[in-house]
C-alpha positions in Angstrom: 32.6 -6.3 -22.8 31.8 -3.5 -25.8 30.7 -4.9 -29.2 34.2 -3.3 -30.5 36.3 -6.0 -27.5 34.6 -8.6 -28.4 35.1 -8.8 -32.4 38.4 -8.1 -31.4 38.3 -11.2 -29.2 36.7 -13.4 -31.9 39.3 -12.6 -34.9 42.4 -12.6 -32.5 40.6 -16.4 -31.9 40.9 -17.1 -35.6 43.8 -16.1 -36.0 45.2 -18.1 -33.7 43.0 -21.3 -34.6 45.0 -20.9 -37.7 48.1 -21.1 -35.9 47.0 -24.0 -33.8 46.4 -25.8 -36.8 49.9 -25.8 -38.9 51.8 -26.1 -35.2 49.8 -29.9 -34.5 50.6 -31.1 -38.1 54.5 -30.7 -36.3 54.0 -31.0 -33.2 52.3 -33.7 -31.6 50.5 -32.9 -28.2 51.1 -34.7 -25.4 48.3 -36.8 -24.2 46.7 -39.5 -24.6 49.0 -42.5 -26.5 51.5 -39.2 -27.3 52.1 -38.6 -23.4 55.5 -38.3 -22.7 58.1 -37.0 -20.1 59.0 -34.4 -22.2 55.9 -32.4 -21.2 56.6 -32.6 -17.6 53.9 -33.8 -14.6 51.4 -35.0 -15.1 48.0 -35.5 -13.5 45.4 -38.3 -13.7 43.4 -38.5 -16.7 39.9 -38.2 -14.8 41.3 -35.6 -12.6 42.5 -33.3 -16.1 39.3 -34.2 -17.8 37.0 -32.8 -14.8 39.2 -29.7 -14.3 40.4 -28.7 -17.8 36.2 -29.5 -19.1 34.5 -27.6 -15.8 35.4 -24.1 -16.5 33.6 -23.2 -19.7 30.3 -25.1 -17.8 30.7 -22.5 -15.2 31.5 -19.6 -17.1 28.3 -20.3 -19.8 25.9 -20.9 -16.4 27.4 -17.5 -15.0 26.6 -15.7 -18.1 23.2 -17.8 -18.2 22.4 -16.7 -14.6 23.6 -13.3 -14.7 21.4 -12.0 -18.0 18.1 -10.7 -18.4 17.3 -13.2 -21.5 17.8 -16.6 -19.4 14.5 -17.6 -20.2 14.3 -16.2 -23.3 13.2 -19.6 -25.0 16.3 -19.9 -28.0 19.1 -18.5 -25.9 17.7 -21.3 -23.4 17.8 -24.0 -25.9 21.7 -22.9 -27.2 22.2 -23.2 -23.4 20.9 -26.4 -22.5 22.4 -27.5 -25.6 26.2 -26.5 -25.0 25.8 -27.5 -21.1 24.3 -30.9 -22.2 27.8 -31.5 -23.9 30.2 -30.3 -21.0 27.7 -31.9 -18.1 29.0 -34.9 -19.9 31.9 -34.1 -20.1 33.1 -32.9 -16.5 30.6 -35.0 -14.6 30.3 -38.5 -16.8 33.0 -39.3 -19.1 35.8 -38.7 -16.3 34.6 -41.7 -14.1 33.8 -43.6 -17.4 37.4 -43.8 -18.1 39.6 -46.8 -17.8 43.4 -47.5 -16.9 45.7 -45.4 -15.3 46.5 -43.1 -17.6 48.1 -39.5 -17.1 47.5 -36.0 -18.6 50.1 -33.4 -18.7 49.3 -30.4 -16.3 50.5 -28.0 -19.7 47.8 -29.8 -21.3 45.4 -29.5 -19.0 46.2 -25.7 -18.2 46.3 -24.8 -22.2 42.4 -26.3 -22.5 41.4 -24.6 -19.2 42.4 -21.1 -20.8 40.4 -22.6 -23.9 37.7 -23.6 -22.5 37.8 -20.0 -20.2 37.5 -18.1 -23.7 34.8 -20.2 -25.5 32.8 -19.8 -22.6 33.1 -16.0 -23.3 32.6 -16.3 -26.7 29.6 -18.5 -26.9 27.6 -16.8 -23.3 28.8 -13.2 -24.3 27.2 -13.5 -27.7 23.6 -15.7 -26.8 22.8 -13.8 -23.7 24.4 -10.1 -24.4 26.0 -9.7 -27.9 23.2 -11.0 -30.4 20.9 -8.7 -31.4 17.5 -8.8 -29.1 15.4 -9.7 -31.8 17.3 -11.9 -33.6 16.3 -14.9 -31.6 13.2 -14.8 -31.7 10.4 -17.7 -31.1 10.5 -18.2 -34.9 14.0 -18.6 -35.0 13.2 -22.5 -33.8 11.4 -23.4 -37.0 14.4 -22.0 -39.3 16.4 -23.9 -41.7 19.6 -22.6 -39.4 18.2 -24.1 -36.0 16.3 -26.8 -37.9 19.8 -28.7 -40.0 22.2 -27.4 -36.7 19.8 -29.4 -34.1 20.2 -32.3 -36.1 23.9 -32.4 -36.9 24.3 -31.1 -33.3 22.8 -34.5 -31.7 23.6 -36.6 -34.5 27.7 -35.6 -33.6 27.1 -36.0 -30.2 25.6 -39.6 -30.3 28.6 -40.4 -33.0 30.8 -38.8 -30.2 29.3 -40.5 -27.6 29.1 -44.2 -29.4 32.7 -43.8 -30.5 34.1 -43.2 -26.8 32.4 -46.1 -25.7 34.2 -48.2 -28.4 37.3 -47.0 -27.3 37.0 -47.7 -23.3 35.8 -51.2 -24.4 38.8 -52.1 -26.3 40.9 -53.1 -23.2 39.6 -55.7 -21.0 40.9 -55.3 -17.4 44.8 -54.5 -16.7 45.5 -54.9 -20.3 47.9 -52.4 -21.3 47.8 -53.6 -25.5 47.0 -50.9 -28.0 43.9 -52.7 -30.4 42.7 -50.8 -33.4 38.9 -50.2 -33.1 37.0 -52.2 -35.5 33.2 -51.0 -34.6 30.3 -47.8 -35.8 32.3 -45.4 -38.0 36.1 -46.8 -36.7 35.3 -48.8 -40.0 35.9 -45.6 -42.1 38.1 -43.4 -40.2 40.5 -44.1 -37.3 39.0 -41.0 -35.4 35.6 -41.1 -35.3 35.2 -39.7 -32.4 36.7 -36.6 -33.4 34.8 -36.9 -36.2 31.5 -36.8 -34.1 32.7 -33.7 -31.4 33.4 -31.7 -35.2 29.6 -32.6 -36.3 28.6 -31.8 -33.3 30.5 -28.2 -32.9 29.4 -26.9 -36.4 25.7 -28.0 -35.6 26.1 -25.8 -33.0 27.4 -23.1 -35.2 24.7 -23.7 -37.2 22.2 -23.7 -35.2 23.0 -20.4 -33.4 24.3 -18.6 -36.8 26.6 -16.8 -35.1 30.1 -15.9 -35.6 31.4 -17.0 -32.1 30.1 -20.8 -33.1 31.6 -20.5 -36.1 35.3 -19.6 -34.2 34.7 -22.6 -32.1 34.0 -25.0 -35.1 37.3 -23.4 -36.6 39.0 -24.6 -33.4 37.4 -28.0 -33.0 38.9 -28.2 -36.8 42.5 -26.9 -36.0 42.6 -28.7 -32.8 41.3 -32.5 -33.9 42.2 -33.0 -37.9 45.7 -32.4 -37.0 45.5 -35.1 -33.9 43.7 -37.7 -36.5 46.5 -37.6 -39.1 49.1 -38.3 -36.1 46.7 -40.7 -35.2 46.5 -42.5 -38.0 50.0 -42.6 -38.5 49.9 -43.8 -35.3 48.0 -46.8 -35.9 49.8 -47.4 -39.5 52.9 -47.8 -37.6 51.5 -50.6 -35.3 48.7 -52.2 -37.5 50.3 -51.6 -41.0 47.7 -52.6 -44.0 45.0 -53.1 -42.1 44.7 -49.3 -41.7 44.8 -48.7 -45.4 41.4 -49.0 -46.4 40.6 -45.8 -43.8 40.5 -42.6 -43.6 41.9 -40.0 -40.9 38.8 -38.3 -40.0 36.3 -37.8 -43.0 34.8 -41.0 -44.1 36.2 -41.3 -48.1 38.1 -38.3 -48.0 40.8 -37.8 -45.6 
C-alpha cells in the first residue's frame, strides 16, 4: 500500500466514524439486550465473538510476521500490546460468556470488515508506514509511550473487571435483567465501554500515530452512542435508581 492509499484509507475511516456516530444515537444495533428479529439470524454469542474478534489478530500477526522490523523492540511492544487485547478477546472472553444468547450474523459480518480494516491501519503503520527512525529505543522512555502504557493497561483491567461484573450478575438459568452495582458501575452504567475507550486512546497514545488516533475515534463513535441507549435502557427498567449515574464518563455524561 503507497503512503498516498493509505491516508486515503485513514480519512475515508474518519469520515465515516463520524457517520457511525450520529446513525447509533438513532439507530440502536442489534445485539446484546437490543437483539431482535428484525436483524435477521442470528448466531451464538461465543461463536460471533471468536469470529467477528479473530480477524484483526490474524491480519496484525501477518503484518508482524511478514516485515523486516518484527523485532524492532517498540513496533514489538505496540504488537504485543494490541494482540494482548484481541488474544483475549477471541480466545478468553468467548468461553467466559454465560446464557444462551444470540448475535446477529449482520452484526457480526459489519465488525469482521472492522476489525479487517484496523488491522490494516494499525500493522500497515507500525511495521511499514511509520518512519524508520521514529521508533526508536528512546521512544520507550517518552512522555507519549510513558502516559499511553498506563492508560492502555489501566482501560484494559477496568475493561476486564467490568466484564466480569456483568457475567456475574445472573446466577444459573436466570434470565432477569439486574443493574450492576460494583467497580465503576457505581458512576456510569457502561463501564466497560468506558475501560475499552481508555484503553484504545492509550494506545493511540502510546504509538502517536494517526491510525490509533482513527481507532480511538471509532471506539468513541461506536460505544458512547450504545451507553446512552443503554442507559436509557436501564432508566426504563430501574427508574431512580439510575439517576445518580452517568452514561459513560464518570460526572459528566
Amino acid at each position: 500500500m503507497t503512503h498516498e492509499q493509505f491516508q486515503y484509507l485513514l480519512y475515508g475511516m474518519i469520515s465515516l466514524a463520524v457517520i457511525v456516530f450520529i446513525v447509533l444515537y438513532f439507530v440502536n444495533a442489534g445485539y446484546g439486550m437490543f437483539t431482535g428479529h428484525k436483524w435477521g439470524p442470528t448466531v451464538s454469542n461465543r461463536v460471533g465473538w471468536m469470529v467477528m474478534e479473530a480477524p484483526v489478530f490474524l491480519v496484525m500477526l501477518y503484518y508482524f510476521l511478514s516485515s523486516d522490523r518484527e523485532f524492532m523492540p517498540v513496533p514489538f511492544l505496540f504488537f504485543l500490546f494490541f494482540e494482548l487485547h484481541y488474544l483475549q478477546r477471541v480466545f478468553i472472553y468467548p468461553f467466559l460468556l454465560k446464557g444462551k444468547s444470540r448475535m446477529p450474523v449482520v452484526i457480526m459480518g459489519s465488525a469482521i470488515l472492522f476489525n479487517l480494516l484496523n488491522g490494516v491501519m494499525q500493522g500497515e503503520w507500525i511495521f511499514r508506514q511509520s518512519p524508520v527512525d521514529m521508533y526508536e529505543l528512546s521512544w520507550l522512555l517518552t512522555p507519549q509511550f510513558l502516559t499511553g502504557t498506563v492508560l492502555f493497561f489501566v482501560g484494559m483491567g477496568i475493561n476486564l473487571q467490568s466484564d466480569s461484573v456483568i457475567r456475574n450478575l445472573r446466577k444459573p438459568g436466570d434470565t432477569n435483567h439486574y443493574l450492576p452495582q460494583k467497580g465503576l458501575y457505581r458512576y456510569v452504567t457502561s463501564a466497560n465501554y468506558l475501560g475499552e475507550l481508555i484503553e484504545w486512546t492509550g494506545f493511540a497514545v502510546l504509538t502517536w500515530s494517526l491510525s490509533g488516533f482513527v481507532f480511538a475515534l471509532w471506539t468513541f463513535a461506536n460505544l458512547v452512542p450504545r451507553a446512552h441507549a443503554i442507559y436509557h435502557k436501564y432508566r426504563e427498567e430501574f427508574g431512580p435508581e439510575v439517576d445518580s449515574r452517568k452514561r459513560i464518563f464518570p460526572f459528566i455524561y
